[in-house]
C-alpha positions in Angstrom: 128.0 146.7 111.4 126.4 145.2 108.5 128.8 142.7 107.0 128.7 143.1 103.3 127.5 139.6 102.1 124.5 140.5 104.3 124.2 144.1 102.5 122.7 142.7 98.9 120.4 140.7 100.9 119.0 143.9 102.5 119.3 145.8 99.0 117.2 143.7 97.2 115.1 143.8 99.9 110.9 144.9 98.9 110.1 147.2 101.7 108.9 150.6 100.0 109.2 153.7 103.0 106.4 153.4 104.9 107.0 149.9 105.6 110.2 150.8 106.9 109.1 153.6 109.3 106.5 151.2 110.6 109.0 148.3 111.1 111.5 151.2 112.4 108.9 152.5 115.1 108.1 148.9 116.4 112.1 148.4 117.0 112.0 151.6 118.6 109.1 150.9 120.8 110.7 147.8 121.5 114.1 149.2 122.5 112.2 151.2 124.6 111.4 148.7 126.6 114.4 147.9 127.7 115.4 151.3 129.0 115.7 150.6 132.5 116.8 146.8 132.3 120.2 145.5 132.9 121.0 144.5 129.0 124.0 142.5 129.6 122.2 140.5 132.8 118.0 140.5 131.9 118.0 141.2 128.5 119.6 138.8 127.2 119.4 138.4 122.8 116.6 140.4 122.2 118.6 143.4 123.3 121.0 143.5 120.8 119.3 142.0 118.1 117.0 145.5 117.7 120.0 147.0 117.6 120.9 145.2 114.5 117.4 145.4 113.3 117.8 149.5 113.3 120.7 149.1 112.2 119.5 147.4 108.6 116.6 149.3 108.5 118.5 152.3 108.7 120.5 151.3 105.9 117.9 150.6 104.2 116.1 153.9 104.8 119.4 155.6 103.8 119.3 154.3 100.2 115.7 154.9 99.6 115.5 158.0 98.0 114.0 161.1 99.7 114.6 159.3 103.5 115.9 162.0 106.0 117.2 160.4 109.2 
């Protein structure tokens, strides 16, 4: 979850909609990745950080007009 200090940040934010989907494949790649490693154990940050990343760009993606998830 986003907290909501964080969420004007991301608002404001310049990325038109193919920048997202670009930066939104490259987490996805990434995530990939780390299919078959122990998150908790090998992982470590990186891990859960593109979670978070997805997470914004989601958000973002959500209030750009026209984005279907």
């Amino acid at each position: 979850m986003i907290p909501n200090n964080k969420l004007e940040q991301l608002l404001v934010s310049e990325f038109n909609s193919q920048e997202l989907s670009i930066l939104k494949l490259l987490v996805l790649e990434n995530l990939h990745k780390y299919d078959d490693v122990n998150v908790a154990e090998e992982s470590g940050n990186i891990y859960v950080m593109l979670l978070q990343l997805l997470d914004k760009i989601h958000y973002l993606q959500k209030d750009n007009k026209g984005y279907r998830r």
